[in-house]
C-alpha positions, -999 to +999 in steps of 0.1 A: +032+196-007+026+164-030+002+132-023+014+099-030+000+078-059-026+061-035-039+052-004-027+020-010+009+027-010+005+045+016-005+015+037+022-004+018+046+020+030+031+023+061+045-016+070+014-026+078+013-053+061+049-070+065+067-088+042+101-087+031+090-082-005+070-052+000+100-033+011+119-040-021+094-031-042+090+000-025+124+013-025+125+007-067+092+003-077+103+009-115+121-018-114+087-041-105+055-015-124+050-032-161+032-003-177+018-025-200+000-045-175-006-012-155-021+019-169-006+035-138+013+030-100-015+036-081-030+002-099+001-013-093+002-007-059-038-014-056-028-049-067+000-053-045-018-043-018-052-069-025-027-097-037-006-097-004-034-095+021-057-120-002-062-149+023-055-131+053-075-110+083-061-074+065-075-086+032-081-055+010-105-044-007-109-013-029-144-005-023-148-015+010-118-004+038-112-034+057-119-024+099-084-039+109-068-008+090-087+015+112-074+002+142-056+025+162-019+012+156-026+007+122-041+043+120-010+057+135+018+038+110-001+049+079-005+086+089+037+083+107+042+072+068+025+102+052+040+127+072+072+130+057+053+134+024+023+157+030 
């Protein structure tokens, strides 16, 4: 069993949040981390996630879970994600 790098790519992953983008960067994320602009993914992915939604109703926060993820749909794509993984 292995978690992934955060909670935030696992909402990422999820497809919560859609964009065309997100998808790429998720299936090469090397190809997209600059590790000297990120000390590691899950900051990466942290910023992904609070850049994408900035503006929006899912805006993200890191130390405050927006309510629209815990709706149920929401809920049920970002734990669908993680169960391939956990």
């Amino acid at each position: 069993m292995y978690l992934p790098e955060s909670f935030e790519w696992m909402i990422l992953n999820a497809g919560v949040v859609q964009e065309k983008e997100i998808m790429e960067i998720l299936k090469e994320p090397e190809k997209y981390i600059e590790s000297q602009k990120y000390f590691s993914w899950e900051r990466f992915f942290t910023n992904l996630l609070i850049e994408k939604t900035d503006g929006t109703y899912m805006k993200y926060q890191k130390s405050k879970l927006n309510p629209v993820y815990l709706h149920e749909k929401n809920k049920r794509m970002i734990l669908s994600s993680a169960r391939g993984i956990l």
